[in-house]
PALOTOR-152070 format. One record per atom (N, C-alpha, C): x, y, z; residue in three letters. Coordinates in steps of 0.1 Angstrom, whole numbers, padded with zeros to 4 digits, always signed. Layout:
<atoms>
XYZALA ...
</atoms>
This chain:
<atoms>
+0137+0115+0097UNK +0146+0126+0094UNK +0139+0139+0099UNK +0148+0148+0107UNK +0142+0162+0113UNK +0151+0173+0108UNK +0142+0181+0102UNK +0154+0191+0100UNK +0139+0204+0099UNK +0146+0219+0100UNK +0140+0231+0103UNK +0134+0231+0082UNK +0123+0244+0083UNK +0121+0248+0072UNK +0134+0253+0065UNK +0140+0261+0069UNK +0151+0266+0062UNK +0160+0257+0054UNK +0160+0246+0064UNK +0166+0233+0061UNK +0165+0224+0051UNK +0143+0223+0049UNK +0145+0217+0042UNK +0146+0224+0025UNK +0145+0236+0030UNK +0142+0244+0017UNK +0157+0246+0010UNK +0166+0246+0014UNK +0179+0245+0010UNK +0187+0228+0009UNK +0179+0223+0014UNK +0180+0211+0010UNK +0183+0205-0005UNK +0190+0202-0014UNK +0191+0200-0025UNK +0189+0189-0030UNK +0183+0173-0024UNK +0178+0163-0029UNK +0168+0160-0015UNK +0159+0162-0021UNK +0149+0169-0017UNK +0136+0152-0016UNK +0135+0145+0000UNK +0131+0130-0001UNK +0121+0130+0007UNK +0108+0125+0004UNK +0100+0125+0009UNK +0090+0113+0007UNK +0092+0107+0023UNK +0079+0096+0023UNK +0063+0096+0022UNK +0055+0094+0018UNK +0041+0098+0019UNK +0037+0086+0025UNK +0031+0084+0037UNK +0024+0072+0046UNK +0009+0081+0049UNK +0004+0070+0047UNK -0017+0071+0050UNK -0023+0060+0046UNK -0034+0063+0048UNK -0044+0051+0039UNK -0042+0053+0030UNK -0049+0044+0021UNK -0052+0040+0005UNK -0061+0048+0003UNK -0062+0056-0006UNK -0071+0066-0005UNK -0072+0079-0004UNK -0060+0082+0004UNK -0062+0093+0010UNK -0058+0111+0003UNK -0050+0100-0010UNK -0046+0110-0019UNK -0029+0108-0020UNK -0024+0102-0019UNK -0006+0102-0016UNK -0002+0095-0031UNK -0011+0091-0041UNK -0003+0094-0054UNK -0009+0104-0059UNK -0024+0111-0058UNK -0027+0124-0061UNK -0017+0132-0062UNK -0013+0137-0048UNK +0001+0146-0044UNK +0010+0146-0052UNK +0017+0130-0056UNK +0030+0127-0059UNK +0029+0130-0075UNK +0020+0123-0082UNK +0015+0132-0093UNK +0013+0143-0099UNK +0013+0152-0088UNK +0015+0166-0092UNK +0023+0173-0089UNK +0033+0163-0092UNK +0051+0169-0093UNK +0059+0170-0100UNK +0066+0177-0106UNK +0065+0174-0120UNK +0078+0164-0121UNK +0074+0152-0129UNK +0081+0144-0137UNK +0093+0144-0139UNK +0099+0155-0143UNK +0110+0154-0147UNK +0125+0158-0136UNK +0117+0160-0127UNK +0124+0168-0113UNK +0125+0157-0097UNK +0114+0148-0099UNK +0108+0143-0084UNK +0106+0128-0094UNK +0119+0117-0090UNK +0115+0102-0094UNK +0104+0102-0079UNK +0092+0092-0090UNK +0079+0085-0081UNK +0080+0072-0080UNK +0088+0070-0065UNK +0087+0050-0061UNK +0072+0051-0056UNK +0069+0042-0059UNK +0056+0035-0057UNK +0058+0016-0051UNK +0056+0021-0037UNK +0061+0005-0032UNK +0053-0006-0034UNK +0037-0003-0037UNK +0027-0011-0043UNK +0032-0018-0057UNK +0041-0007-0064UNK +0045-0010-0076UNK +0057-0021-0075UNK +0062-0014-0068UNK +0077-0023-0066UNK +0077-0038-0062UNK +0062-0038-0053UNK +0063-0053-0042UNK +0059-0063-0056UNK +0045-0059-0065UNK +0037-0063-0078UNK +0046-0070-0091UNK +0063-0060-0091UNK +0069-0057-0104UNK +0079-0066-0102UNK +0084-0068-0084UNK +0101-0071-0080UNK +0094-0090-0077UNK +0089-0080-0062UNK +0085-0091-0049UNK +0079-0104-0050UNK +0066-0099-0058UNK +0057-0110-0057UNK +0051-0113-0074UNK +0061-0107-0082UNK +0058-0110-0096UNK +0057-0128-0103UNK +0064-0132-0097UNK +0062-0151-0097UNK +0050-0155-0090UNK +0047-0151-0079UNK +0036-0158-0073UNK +0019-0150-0078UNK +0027-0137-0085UNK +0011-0136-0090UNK +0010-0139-0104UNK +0020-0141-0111UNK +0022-0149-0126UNK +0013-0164-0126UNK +0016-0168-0111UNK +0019-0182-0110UNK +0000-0188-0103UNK -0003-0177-0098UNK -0017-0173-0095UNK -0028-0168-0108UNK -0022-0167-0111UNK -0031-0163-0129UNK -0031-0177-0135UNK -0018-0182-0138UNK -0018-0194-0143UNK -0027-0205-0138UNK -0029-0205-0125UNK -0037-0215-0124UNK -0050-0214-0125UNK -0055-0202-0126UNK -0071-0198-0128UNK -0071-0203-0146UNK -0060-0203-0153UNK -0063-0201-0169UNK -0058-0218-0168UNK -0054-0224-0162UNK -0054-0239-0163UNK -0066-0244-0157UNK -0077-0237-0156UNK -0091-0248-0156UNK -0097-0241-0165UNK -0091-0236-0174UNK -0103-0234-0187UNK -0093-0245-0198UNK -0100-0255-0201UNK -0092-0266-0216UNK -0084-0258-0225UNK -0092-0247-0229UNK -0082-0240-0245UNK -0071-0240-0235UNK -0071-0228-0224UNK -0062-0224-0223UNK -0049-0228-0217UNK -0057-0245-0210UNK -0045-0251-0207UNK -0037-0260-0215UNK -0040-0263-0229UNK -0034-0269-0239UNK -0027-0264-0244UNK -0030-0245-0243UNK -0019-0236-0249UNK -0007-0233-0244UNK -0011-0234-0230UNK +0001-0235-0218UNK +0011-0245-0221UNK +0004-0252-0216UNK +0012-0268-0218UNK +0023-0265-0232UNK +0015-0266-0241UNK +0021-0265-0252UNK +0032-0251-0252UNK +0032-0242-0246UNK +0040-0231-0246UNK +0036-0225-0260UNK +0023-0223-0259UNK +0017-0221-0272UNK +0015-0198-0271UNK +0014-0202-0258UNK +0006-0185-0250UNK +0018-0186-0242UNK +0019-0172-0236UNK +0023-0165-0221UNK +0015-0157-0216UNK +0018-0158-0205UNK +0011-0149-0195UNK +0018-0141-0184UNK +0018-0128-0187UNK +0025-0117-0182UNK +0013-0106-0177UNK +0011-0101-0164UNK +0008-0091-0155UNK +0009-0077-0164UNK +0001-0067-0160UNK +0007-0055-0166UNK +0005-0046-0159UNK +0012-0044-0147UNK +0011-0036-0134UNK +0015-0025-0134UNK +0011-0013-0136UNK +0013+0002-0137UNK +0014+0006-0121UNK +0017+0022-0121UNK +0012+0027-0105UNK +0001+0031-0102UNK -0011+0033-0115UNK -0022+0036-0115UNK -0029+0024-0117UNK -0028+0011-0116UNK -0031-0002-0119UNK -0029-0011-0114UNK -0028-0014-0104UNK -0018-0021-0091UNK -0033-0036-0087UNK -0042-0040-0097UNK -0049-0051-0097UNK -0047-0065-0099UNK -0034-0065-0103UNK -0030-0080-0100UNK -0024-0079-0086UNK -0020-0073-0081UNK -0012-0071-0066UNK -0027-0075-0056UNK -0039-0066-0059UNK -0051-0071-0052UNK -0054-0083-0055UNK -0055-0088-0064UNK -0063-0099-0070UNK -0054-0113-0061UNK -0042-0110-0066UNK -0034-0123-0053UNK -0034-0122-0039UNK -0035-0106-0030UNK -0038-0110-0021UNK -0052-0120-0014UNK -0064-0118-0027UNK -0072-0125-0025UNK -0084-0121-0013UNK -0095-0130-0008UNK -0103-0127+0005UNK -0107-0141+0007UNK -0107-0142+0023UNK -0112-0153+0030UNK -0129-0156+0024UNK -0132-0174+0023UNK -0143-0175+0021UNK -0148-0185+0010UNK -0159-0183+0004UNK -0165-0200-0001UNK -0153-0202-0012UNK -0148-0207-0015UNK -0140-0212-0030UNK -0149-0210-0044UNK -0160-0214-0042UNK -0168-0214-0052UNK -0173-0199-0056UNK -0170-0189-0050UNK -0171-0175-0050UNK -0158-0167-0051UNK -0149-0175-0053UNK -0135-0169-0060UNK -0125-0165-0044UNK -0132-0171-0029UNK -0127-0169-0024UNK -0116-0178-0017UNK -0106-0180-0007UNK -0092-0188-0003UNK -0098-0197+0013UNK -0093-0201+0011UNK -0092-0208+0022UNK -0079-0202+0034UNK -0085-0204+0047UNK -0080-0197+0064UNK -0059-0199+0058UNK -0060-0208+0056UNK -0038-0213+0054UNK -0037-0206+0039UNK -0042-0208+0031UNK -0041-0202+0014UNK -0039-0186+0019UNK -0049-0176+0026UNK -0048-0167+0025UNK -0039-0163+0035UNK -0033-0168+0048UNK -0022-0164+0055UNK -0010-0164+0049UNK -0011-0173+0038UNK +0001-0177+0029UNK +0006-0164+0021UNK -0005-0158+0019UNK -0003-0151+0005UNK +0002-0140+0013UNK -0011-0135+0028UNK -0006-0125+0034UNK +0008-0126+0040UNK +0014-0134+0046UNK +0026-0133+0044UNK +0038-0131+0033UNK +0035-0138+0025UNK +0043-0129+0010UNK +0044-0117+0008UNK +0031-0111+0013UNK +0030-0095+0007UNK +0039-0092+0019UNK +0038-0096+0034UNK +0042-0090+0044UNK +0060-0085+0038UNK +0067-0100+0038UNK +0081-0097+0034UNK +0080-0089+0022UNK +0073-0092+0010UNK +0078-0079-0003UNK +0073-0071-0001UNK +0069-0058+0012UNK +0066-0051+0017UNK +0076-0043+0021UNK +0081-0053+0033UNK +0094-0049+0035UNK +0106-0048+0024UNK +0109-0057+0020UNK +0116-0060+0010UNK +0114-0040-0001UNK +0103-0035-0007UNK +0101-0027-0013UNK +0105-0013-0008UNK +0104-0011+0004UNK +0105+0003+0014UNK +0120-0001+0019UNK +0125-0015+0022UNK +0143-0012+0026UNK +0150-0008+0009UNK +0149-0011+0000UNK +0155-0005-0015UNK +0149+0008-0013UNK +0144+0016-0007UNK +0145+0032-0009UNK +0156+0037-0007UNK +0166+0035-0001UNK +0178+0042-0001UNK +0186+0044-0014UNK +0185+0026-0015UNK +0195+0022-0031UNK +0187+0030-0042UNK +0176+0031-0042UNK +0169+0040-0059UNK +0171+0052-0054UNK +0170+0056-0041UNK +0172+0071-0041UNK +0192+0076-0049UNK +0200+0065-0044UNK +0214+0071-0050UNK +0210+0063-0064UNK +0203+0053-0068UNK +0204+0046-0081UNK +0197+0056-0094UNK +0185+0065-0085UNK +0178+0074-0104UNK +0189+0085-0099UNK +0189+0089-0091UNK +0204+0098-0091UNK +0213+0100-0103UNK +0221+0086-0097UNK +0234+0084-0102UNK +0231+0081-0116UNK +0223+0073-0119UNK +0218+0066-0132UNK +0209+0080-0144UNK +0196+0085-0137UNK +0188+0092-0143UNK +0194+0109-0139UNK +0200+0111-0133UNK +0198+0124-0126UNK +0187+0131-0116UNK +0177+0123-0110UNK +0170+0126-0104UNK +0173+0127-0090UNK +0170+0143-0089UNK +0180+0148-0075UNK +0162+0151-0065UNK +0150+0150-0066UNK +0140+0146-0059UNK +0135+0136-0053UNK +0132+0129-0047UNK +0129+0115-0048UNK +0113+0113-0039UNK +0100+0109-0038UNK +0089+0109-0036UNK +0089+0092-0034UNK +0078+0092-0025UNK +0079+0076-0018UNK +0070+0074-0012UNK +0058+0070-0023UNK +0045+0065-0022UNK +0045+0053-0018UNK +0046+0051+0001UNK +0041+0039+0004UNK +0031+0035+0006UNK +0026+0022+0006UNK +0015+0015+0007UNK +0010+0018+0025UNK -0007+0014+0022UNK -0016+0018+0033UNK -0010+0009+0045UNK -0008-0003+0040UNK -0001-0010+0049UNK +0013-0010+0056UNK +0019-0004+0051UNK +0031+0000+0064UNK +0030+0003+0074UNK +0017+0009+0080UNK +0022+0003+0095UNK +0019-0005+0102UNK +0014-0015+0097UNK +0010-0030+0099UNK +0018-0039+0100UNK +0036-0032+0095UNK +0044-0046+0093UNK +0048-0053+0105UNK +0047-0041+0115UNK +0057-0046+0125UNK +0068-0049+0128UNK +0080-0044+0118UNK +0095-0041+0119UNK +0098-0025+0120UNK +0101-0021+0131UNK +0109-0010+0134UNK +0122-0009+0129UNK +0126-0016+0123UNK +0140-0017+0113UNK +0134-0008+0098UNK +0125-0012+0098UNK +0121-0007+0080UNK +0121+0007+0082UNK +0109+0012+0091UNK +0106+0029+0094UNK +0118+0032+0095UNK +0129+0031+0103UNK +0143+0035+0109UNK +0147+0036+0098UNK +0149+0030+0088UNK +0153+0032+0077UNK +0146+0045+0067UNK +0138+0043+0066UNK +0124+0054+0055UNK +0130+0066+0066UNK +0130+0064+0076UNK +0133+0077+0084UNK +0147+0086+0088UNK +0154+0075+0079UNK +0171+0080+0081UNK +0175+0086+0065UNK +0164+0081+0054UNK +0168+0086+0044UNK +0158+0093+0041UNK +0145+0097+0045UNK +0136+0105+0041UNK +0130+0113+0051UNK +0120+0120+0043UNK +0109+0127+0053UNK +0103+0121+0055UNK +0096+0114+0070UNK +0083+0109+0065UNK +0071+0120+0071UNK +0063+0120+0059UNK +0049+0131+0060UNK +0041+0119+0061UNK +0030+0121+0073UNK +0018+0113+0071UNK +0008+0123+0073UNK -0005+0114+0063UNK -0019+0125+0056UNK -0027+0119+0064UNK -0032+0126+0073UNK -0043+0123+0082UNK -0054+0126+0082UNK -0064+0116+0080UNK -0079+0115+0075UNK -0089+0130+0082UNK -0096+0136+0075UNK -0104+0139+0082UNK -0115+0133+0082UNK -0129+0135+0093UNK -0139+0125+0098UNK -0148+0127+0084UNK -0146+0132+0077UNK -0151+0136+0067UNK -0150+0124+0057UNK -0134+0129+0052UNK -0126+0117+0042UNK -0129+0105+0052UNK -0128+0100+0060UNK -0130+0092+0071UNK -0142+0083+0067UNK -0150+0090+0067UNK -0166+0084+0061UNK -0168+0080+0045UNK -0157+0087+0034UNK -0162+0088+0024UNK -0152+0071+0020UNK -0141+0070+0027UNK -0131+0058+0027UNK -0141+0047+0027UNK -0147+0046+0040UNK -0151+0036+0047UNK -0164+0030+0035UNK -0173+0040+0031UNK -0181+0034+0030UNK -0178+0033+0015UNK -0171+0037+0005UNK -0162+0035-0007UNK -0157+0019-0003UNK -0148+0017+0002UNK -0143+0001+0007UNK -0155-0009+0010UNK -0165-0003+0016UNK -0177-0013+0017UNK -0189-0018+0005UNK -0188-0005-0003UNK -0198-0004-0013UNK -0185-0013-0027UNK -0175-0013-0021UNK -0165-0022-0034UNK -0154-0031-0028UNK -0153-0035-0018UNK -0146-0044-0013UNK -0135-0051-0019UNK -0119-0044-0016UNK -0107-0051-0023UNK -0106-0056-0008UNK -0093-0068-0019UNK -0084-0074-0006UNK -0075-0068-0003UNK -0073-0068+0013UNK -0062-0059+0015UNK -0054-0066+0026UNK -0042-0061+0032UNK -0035-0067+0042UNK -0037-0065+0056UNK -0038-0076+0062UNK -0043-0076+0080UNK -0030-0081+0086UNK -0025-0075+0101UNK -0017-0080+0107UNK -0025-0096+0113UNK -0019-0108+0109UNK -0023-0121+0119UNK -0032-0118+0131UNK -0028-0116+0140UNK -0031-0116+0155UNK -0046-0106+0152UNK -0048-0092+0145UNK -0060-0084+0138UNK -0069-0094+0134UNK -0064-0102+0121UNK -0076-0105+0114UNK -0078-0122+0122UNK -0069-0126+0131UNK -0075-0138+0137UNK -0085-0134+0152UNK -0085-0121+0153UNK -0094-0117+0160UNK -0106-0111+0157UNK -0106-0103+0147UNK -0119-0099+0140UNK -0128-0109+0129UNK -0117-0122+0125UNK -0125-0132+0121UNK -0133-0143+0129UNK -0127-0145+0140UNK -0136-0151+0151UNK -0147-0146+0155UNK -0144-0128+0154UNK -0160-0122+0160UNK -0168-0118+0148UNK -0162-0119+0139UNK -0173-0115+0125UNK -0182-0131+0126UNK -0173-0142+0123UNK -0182-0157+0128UNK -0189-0156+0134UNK -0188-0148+0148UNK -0198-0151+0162UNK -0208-0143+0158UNK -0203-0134+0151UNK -0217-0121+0147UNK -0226-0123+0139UNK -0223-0132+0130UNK -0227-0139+0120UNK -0233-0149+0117UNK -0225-0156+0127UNK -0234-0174+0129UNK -0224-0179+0118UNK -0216-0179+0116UNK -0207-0187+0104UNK -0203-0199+0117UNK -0201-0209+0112UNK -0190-0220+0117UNK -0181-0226+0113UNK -0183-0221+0094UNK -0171-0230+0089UNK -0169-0216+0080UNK -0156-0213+0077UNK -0148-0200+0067UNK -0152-0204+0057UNK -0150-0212+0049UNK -0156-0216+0036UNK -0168-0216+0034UNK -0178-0212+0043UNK -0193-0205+0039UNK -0196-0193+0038UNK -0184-0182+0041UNK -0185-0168+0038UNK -0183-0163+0030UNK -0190-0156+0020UNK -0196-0148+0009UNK -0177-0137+0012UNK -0169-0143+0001UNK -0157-0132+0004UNK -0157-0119+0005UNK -0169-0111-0004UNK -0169-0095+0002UNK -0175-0096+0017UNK -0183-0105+0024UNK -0188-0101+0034UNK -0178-0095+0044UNK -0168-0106+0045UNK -0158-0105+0055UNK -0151-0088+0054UNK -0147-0092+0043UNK -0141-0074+0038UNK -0147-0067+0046UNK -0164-0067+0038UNK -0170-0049+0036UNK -0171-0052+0055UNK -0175-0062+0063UNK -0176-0058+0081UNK -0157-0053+0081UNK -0147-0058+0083UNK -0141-0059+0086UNK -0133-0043+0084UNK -0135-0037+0072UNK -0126-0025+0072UNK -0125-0015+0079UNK -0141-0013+0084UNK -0139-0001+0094UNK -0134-0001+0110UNK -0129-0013+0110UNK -0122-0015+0123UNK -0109-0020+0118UNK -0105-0019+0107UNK -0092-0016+0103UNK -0087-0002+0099UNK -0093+0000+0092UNK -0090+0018+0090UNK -0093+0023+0105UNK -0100+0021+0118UNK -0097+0031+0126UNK -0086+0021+0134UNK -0081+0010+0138UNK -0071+0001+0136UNK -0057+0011+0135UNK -0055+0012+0122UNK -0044+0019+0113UNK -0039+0033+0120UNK -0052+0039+0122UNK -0048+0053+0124UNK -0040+0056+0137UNK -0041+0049+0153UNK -0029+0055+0158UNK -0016+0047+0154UNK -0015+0037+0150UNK -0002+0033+0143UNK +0004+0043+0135UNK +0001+0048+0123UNK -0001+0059+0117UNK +0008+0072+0126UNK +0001+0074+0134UNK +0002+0088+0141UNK +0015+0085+0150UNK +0017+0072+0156UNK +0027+0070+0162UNK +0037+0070+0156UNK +0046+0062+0139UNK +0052+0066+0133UNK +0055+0080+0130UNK +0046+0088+0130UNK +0047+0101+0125UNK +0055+0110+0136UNK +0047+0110+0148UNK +0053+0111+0161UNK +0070+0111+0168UNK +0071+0098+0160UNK +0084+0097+0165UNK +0092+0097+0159UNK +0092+0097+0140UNK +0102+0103+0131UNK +0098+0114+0118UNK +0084+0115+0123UNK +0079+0129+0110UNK +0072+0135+0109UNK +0065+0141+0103UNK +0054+0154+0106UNK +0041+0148+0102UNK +0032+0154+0102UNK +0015+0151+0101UNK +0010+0163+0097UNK +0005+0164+0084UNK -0004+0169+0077UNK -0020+0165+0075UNK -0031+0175+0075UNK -0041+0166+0075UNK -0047+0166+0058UNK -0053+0157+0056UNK -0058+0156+0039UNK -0061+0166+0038UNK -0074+0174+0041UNK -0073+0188+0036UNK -0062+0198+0031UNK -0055+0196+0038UNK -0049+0206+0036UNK -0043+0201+0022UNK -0038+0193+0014UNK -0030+0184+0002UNK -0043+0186-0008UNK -0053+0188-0005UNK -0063+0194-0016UNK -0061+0205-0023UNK -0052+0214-0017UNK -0049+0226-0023UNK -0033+0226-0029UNK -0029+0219-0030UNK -0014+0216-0039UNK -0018+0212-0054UNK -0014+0220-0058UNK -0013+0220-0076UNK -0006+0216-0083UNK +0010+0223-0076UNK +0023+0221-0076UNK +0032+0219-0071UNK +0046+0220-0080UNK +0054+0221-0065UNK +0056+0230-0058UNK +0053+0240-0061UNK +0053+0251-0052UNK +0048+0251-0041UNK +0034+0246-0043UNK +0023+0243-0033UNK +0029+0229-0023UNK +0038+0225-0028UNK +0041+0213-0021UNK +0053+0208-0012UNK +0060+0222-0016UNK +0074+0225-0008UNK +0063+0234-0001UNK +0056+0246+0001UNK +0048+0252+0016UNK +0045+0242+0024UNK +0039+0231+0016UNK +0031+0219+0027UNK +0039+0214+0034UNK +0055+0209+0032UNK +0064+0205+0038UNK +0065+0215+0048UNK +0067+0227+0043UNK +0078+0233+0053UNK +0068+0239+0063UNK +0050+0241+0060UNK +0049+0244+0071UNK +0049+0232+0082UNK +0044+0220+0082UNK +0044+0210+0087UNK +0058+0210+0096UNK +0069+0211+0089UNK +0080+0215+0097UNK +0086+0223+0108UNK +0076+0236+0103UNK +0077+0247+0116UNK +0065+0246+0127UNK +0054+0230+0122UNK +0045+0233+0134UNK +0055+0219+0144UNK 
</atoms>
């Protein structure tokens, strides 16, 4: 969506996508809006709550069915087991994406983990096409006439131009661009703690062959699961960024992180739009 500052400042439901890394601050932002004015989708949230809430129920379950108590209590329908996925909490969503590597180190096997990454792929999509419907649904329902749309780091990895088309016909999309700064402090944060995250196929079947070669691995099931990670993100985070820039490019503006350091409010947060707008 394009429209001038004047435009969007007279604007009266007021929609804005935030696309970046993980990290980069885009629930900071969104959080400092106030509540009562600006509903916060969180697509991380949505994929955790909607998408993939069976398969990661279903993923817990089977870790607590090789402990005896707990699988007697199961069986028995003695216990349940329920996720408790906040926007600030989004650890069962990591925890099923999982990481390639030994089993006996809590990590998946090469088909287990394309499996999963696929699942997130569709409730990915699946999460960001329902932005239109919650934008008329806390509307109509809540009254909320702002709407904020904290998507995940991985959107531009899906590779459907149908989704963006969409995010871009009902919203702004703003993307926060790293500085070499934030750049460094990401990278070596993700290496010094290593989550699982999402790789496009064709990425991670090429950086796992050369992490092997670089490595001497021959068989996936001998790799230490953070290893793969902590090599692999910084050629995913620089990976990401002209994807990034190209969505931005061709349906929305570019802010760089710095600048989102200095938003307090909303006040501070409608300038950030609209100057982005008039550059």
């Amino acid at each position: 969506m394009r429209m001038s500052p004047r435009e969007f400042l007279d604007w009266e439901t007021k929609r804005i996508t935030l696309l970046g890394m993980s990290g980069v601050g885009k629930t900071t932002l969104a959080n400092n809006l106030p509540k009562k004015k600006w509903f916060h989708y969180s697509g991380d949230y949505r994929i955790g709550t909607k998408y993939l809430e069976e398969p990661i129920l279903d993923n817990i379950k089977r870790q607590a069915m090789d402990v005896p108590f707990l699988r007697d209590l199961l069986r028995s329908d003695s216990i349940y087991i329920r996720s408790n996925i906040t926007v600030d909490n989004l650890a069962p969503v990591s925890t099923f994406l999982g990481k390639i590597g030994d089993p006996a180190k809590g990590g998946l096997t090469l088909s287990e983990f394309k499996r999963r990454q696929a699942l997130h792929r569709q409730a990915e999509i699946a999460a960001m096409r329902d932005v239109p419907e919650f934008i008329r649904k806390v509307e109509s329902i809540y009254g909320y006439k702002h709407f904020i749309n904290d998507a995940g780091g991985s959107v531009c990895e899906l590779g459907d131009p149908e989704t963006i088309r969409i995010l871009a016909e009902h919203t702004i999309i703003l993307y926060i661009r790293t500085t070499p700064e934030l750049e460094h402090l990401l990278i070596e944060r993700a290496q010094r703690d290593p989550k699982p995250l999402y790789y496009r196929e064709a990425f991670l079947d090429q950086q796992l062959a050369e992490f092997m070669r670089e490595r001497g691995y021959s068989d996936i099931e001998a790799i230490p699961p953070d290893e793969f990670v902590s090599w692999v993100f910084p050629q995913l985070f620089r990976s990401r960024l002209p994807r990034y820039q190209a969505i931005a490019d061709e349906y929305g503006y570019t802010v760089d992180a710095n600048a989102i350091a200095n938003v307090q409010c909303e006040d501070d947060f409608i300038r950030l739009i609209m100057d982005a707008l008039a550059r």
